[in-house]
C-alpha positions in Angstrom: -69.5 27.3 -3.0 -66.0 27.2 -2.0 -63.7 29.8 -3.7 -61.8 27.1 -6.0 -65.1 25.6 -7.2 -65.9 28.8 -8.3 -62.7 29.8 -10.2 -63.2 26.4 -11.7 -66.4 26.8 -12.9 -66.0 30.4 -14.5 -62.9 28.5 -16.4 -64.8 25.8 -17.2 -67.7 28.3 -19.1 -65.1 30.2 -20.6 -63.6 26.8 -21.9 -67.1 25.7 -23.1 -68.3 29.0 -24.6 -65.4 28.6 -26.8 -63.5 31.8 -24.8 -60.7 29.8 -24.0 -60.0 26.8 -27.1 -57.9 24.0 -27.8 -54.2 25.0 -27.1 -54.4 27.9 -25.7 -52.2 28.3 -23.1 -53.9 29.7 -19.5 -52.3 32.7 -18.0 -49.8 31.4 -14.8 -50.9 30.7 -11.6 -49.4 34.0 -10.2 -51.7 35.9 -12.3 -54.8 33.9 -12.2 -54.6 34.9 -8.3 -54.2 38.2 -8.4 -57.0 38.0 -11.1 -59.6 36.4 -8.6 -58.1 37.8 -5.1 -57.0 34.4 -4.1 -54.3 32.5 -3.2 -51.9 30.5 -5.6 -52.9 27.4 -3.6 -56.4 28.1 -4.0 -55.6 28.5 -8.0 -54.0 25.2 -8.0 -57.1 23.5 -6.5 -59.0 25.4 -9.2 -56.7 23.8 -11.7 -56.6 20.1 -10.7 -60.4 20.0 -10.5 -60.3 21.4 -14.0 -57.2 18.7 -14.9 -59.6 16.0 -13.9 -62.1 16.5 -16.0 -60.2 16.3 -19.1 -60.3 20.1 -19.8 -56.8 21.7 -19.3 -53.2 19.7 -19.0 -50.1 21.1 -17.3 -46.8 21.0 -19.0 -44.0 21.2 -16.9 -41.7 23.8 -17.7 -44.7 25.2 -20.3 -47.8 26.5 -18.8 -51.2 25.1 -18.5 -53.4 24.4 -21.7 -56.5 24.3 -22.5 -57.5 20.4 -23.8 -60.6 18.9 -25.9 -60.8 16.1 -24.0 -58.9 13.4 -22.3 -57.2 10.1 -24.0 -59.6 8.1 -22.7 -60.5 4.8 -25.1 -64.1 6.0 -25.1 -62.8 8.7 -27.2 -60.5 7.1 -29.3 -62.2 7.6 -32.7 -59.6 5.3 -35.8 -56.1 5.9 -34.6 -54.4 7.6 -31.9 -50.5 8.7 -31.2 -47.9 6.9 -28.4 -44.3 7.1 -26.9 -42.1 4.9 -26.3 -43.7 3.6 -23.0 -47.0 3.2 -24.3 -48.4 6.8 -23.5 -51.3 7.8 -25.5 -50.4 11.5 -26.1 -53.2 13.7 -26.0 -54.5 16.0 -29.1 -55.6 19.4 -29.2 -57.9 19.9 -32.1 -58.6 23.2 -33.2 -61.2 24.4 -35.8 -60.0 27.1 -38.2 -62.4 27.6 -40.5 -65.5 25.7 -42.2 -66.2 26.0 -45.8 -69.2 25.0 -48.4 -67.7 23.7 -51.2 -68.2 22.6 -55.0 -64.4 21.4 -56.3 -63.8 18.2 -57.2 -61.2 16.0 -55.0 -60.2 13.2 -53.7 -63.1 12.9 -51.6 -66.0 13.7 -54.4 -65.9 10.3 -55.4 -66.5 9.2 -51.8 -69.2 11.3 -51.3 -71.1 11.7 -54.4 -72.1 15.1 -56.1 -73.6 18.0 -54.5 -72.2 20.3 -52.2 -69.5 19.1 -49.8 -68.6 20.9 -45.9 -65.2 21.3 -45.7 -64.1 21.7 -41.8 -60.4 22.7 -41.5 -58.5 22.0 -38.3 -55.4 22.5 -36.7 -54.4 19.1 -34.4 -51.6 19.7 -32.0 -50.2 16.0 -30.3 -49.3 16.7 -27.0 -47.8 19.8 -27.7 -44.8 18.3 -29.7 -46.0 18.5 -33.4 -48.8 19.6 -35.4 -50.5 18.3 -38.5 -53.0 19.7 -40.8 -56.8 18.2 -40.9 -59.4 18.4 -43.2 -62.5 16.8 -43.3 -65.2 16.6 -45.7 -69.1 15.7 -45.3 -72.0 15.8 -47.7 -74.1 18.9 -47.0 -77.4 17.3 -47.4 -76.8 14.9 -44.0 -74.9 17.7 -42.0 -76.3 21.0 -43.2 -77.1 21.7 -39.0 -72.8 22.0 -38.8 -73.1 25.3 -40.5 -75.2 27.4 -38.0 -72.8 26.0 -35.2 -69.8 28.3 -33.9 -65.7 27.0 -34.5 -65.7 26.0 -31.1 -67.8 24.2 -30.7 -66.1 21.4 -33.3 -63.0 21.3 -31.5 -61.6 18.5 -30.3 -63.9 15.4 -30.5 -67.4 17.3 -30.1 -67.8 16.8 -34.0 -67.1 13.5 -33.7 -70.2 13.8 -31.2 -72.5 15.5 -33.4 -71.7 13.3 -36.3 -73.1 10.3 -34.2 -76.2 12.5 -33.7 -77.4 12.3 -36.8 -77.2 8.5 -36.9 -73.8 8.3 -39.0 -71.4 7.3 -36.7 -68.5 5.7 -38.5 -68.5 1.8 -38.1 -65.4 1.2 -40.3 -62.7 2.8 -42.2 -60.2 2.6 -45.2 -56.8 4.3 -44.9 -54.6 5.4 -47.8 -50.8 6.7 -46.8 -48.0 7.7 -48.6 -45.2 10.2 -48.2 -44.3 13.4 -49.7 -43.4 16.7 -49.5 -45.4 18.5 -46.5 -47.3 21.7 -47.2 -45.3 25.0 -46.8 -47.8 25.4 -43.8 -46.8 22.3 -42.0 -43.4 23.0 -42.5 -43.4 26.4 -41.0 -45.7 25.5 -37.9 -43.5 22.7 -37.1 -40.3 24.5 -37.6 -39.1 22.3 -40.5 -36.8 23.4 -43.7 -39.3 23.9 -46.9 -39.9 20.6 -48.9 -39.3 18.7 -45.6 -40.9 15.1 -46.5 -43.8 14.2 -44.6 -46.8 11.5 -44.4 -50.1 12.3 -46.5 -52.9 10.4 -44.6 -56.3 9.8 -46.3 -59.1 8.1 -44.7 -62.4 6.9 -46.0 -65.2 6.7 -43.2 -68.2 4.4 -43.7 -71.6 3.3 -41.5 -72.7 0.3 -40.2 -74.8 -0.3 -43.3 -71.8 0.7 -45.6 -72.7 4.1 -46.5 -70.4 6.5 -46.8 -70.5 9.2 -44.2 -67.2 11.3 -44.4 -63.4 11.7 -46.0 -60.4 13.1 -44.0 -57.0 14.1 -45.0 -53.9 14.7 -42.6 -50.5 16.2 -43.3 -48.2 15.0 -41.0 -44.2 15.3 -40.3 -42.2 12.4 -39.4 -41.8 12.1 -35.8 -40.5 8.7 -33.6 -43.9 8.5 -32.1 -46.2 5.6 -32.7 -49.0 5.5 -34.8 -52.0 3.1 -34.0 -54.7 2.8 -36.2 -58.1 1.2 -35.9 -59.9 -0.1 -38.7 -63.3 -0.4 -37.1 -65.4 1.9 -35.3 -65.5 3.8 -31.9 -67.8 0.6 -30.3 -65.1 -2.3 -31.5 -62.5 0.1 -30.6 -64.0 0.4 -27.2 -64.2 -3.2 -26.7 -60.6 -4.4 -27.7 -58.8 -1.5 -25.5 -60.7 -3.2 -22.9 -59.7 -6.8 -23.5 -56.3 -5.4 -23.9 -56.2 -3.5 -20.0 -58.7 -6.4 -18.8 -55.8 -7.6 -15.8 -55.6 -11.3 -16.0 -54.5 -13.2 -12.9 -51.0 -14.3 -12.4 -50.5 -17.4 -13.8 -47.2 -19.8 -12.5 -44.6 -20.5 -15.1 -44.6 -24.5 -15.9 -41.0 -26.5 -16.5 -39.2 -23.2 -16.7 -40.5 -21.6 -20.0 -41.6 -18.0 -20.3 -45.4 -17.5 -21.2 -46.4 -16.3 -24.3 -48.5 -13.5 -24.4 -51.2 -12.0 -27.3 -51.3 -8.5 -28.5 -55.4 -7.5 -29.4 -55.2 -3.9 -29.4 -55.1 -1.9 -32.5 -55.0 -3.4 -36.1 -52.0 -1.4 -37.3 -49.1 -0.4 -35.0 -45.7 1.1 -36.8 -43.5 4.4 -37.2 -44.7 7.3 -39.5 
C-alpha cells in the first residue's frame, strides 16, 4: 500500500470511529506530515482521496473539515440549502446529546404516549451558519438508538438506521414561522440576543401513513435558499434526476425563446 492510501485510511477509521466528527477541523497539511514522516504532497493525495469520498471538505482560507457526507441527491432527505448559483451547500450534522423523555410537546400528539427519544444535534451549512435540531421518535420502534455511540448519528447515518427498521419517511408536513431565536442560536452564530429567526417544525410520516418522527429547527435568517421536499427520499431521488436529466438541444422556431419547466423541489423561497 502506497504511503497516501495508508494516511487515508488511518483518517478514514478515525472519521468512522467517531475520533474525528462532523466539523471538526483537521490539523494543516504541514503538520499532518511531520505527523506521518511524509511529504506535504503525499498529505495532499491523502486528502483528495478522502475529499472524494464525501468525508472531509477544504475551505480555502479555513482548513480542512471533517464532513458526514456529500450533497449528493441520494442523500437529500425533505429539504436542503443553496446559493445564488444553485450550489447545494453541504451540512455538518453533529449529535450532542440523546435523551429519553416523558414531557409533553409539540410532538406528543404526533407520536402518541409513551416514552419519546429525543436526539439533539448541532447542523452546521457549509460552514456559514448553524441551526439547532431536535428530533423526536417513539421509543418502542427505535429503542436499538440508545445502545449506539453520538457518532455514529451524525450526519445522515440516522437517517440510515431509521430506514432500517422499515420507517423510512415517505412524506412530510412542514409548520414555519418566525420568532425570536434561542439565546444559543444567537451566540453560536454571532447574533445580538432576541435576534428574530425561523422556527421550523416538521411532521414525518410512512408510506402507510404512520407516523414515524417530529423534528424541530431553529434557524437565523440568512440569503441562502431553502428547498423543501414534501415527499420522501425515493420521489426526491427521482425528480432531481428529471431535473439534471440533459435534454438535447432543440432549434428555436420563428424567433421565440423556449419555455422551459421547473420539477425540482415543491417549495423554493428565502428564510
Amino acid at each position: 500500500m502506497k504511503k497516501y492510501d495508508a494516511i487515508a485510511v488511518e483518517l478514514e477509521q478515525k472519521i468512522k470511529s467517531g475520533a474525528l466528527r462532523a466539523s471538526e477541523r483537521l490539523r494543516s497539511q504541514s503538520d499532518l506530515a511531520t505527523e506521518y514522516g511524509v511529504s506535504v504532497g503525499t498529505v495532499q493525495k491523502s486528502l483528495k482521496i478522502l475529499e472524494s469520498n464525501g468525508l472531509i471538505m477544504s475551505v480555502h482560507g479555513s482548513g480542512t473539515y471533517v464532513t458526514t457526507g456529500s450533497p449528493e441527491s441520494e442523500e437529500v432527505v425533505n429539504f436542503r440549502f443553496v446559493d445564488g448559483n444553485k450550489r447545494v451547500l453541504p451540512v455538518f450534522l453533529k449529535v450532542e446529546e440523546v435523551n429519553v423523555i416523558n414531557d409533553d410537546g409539540p410532538w406528543r400528539q404526533h407520536l402518541g404516549d409513551g416514552e419519546i427519544i429525543e436526539i439533539k444535534r448541532l447542523a452546521n451549512i457549509d460552514l456559514q451558519f448553524s441551526a439547532l435540531n431536535s428530533i423526536y421518535l417513539a421509543r418502542g420502534e427505535f429503542d436499538a438508538l440508545l445502545s449506539l455511540p453520538l457518532y455514529r448519528l451524525d450526519g445522515h447515518e440516522l437517517t440510515m438506521l431509521i430506514d432500517r427498521q422499515n420507517m423510512e419517511s415517505d412524506h412530510f408536513v412542514y409548520q414555519l414561522r418566525g420568532g425570536i431565536l434561542s439565546e444559543r442560536t444567537c451566540i453560536i452564530n454571532h447574533l445580538d440576543p432576541q435576534s428574530q429567526g425561523l422556527h421550523w417544525e416538521i411532521f414525518a410520516y410512512t408510506a402507510t401513513n404512520q407516523p414515524n418522527w417530529y423534528q424541530k429547527i431553529e434557524l437565523p435568517l440568512t440569503d441562502y435558499s431553502l428547498e423543501i421536499f414534501a415527499s420522501g427520499r425515493k420521489h426526491i431521488k427521482q425528480q432531481l434526476r428529471d431535473t439534471t436529466r440533459r435534454q438535447p438541444p432543440r432549434q428555436k422556431r420563428d424567433g421565440t425563446k423556449r419555455n422551459t419547466r421547473d420539477s425540482r423541489a415543491l417549495v423554493q423561497g428565502q428564510e
